[in-house]
N, C-alpha and C positions, 0 to 999 in steps of 0.2 A: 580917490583920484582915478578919475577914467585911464584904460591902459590905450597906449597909440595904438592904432590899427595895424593887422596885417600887412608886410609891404605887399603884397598882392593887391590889397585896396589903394595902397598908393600910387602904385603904378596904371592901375587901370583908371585913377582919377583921371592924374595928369596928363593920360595920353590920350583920353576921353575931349579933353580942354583943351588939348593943341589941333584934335579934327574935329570939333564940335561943328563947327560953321560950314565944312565941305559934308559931315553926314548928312548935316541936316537939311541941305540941298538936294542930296541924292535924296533920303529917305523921309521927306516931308509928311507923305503918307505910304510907310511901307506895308500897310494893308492892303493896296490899291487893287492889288492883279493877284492877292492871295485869297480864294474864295472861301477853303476852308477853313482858315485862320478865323476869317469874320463869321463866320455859320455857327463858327464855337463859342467865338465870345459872344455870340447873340447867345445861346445854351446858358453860359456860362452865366450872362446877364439874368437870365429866368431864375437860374437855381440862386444866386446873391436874392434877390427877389422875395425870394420865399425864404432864406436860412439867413438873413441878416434883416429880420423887421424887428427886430429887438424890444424893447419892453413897449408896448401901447403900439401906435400905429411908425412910432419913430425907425427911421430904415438902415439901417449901421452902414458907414461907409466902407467903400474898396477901396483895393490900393493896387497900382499899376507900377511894379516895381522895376525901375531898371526903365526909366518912361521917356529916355532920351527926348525927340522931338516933340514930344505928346500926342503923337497922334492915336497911340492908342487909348490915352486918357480922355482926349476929346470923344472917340468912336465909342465909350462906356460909358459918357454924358449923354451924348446923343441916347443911348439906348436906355436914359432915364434914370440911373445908378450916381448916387452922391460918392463922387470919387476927388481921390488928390495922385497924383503922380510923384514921385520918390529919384531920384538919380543922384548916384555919387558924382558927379560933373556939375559945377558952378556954371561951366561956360551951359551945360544942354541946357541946365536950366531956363536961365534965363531966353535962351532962345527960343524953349517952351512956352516959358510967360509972354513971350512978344509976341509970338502966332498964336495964344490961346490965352487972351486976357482976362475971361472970366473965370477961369479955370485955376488951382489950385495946383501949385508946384513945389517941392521941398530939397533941399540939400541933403543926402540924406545915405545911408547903407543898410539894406536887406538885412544882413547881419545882424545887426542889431539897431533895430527899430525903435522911436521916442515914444513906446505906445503902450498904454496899459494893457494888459491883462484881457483876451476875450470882449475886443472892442471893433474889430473888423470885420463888414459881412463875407467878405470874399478879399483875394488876391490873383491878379495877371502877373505872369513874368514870361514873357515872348523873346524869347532871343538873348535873356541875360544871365540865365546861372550860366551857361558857355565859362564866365570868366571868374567861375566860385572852383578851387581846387579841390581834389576829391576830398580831401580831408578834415576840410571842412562844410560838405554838402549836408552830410546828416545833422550837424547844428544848425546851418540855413533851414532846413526844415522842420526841428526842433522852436525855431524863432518864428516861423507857419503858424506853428499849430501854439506856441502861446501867444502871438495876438490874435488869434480866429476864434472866433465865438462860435459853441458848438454846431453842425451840421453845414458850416458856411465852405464853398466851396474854392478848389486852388484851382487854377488851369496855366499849365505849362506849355512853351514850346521849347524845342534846341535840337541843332540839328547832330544829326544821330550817322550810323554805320552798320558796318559788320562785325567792325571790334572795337572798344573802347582805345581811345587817342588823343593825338591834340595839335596845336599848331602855335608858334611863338612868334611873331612878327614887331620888326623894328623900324619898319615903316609904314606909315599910311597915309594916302590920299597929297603923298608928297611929303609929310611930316616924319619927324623922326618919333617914333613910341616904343611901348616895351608892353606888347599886349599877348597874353597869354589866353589862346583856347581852348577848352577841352568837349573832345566827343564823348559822347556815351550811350550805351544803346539802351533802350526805354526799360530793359528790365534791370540794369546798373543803377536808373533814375527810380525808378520803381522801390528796390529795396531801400534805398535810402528815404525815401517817402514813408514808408512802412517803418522802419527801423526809430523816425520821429516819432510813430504816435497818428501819421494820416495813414486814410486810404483810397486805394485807388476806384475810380467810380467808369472811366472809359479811358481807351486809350486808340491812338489812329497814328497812321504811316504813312505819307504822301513821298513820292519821288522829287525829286527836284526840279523844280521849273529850267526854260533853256538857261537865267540868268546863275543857278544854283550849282552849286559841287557835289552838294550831298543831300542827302534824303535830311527831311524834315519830321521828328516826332511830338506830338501833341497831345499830355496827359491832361485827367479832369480827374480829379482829388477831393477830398474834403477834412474838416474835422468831422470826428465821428461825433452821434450828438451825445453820446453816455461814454464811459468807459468801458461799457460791456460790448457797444456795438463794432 
């Protein structure tokens, strides 16, 4: 018998599903006015390309986890990559499948994924470990690196600081929620990367735009293709 999830994942469902329809107003396409964000996941797009063509010409899917409105699952289609989108939120989902109807959406937790063994060419996660507690970050990246099939690449973002932190909030967008943040500065993200089993392949620093509080960090990971490398 499955054991219940973390109330951490509880909480960030349901607080997810009470502002599902105000995010996804604001953030319809939160790529829009981000140029590095998109300049990566073009990268990103390349290297899935190459490390997820898996046996004969057949091309391994990515998974854009944490894919709230979809936009960035559609922006991975766009860029020719057989992708599905992942969200612990019923309500984002669905509001995924209604602005991206041809597109592939799932119910679903990072945590632990419905997905065999070295079956993924790549993974996005933009703005979602934020709400993974530190202690269990290095198992989120332990569950990376068992569904990614060798040499296939990660690419993170979240936003970062000077010292690792966080921020609890009991309301949003008018709603009442119970949403837990955490900061961490890219070498906090880093070891726990490392401490799975990936590794790091680039890593970038942007300041925060005028709409932003905090600097934005953005790693590009992989599995390694042997155990030696």
């Amino acid at each position: 018998m499955r054991a219940d999830p973390p109330e951490f994942l509880r909480a960030t469902r349901v607080s997810y599903d009470a502002i599902a329809d105000e995010y996804t107003d604001r953030f319809a396409d939160g790529l829009a006015d981000l140029p590095l964000e998109r300049a990566l996941l073009t990268a990103f797009a390349e290297l899935a390309r190459t490390a997820g063509a898996g046996e004969g010409t057949t091309r391994l899917p990515v998974a854009d986890l944490g894919s709230g409105p979809g936009h960035v699952t559609a922006r991975l289609h766009r860029l020719g990559l057989p992708v599905f989108g992942v969200d612990l939120s019923p309500r984002m989902v669905a509001l995924a499948h209604a602005a991206h109807p041809g597109l592939r959406f799932h119910v679903g937790s990072m945590t632990a994924l419905d997905l065999p063994a070295g079956t993924l060419g790549g993974i996005v996660a933009l703005y979602s470990v934020i709400h993974i507690p530190d202690d269990h970050l290095t198992g989120l990246f332990a569950e990376f690196h068992r569904v990614l099939a060798p040499g296939a690449p990660v690419l993170l973002a979240f936003q970062t600081g000077d010292e690792d932190g966080g921020l609890h909030l009991d309301e949003r967008f008018g709603h009442p929620v119970s949403l837990d943040y955490h900061w961490r500065s890219p070498a906090t993200v880093i070891t726990h990367l490392t401490e799975a089993g990936l590794e790091l392949t680039a890593q970038t620093l942007r300041e925060p735009t005028p709409d932003e509080k905090r600097p934005r960090a953005l790693l590009l990971a992989r599995r390694p293709e042997t155990a030696q490398d």
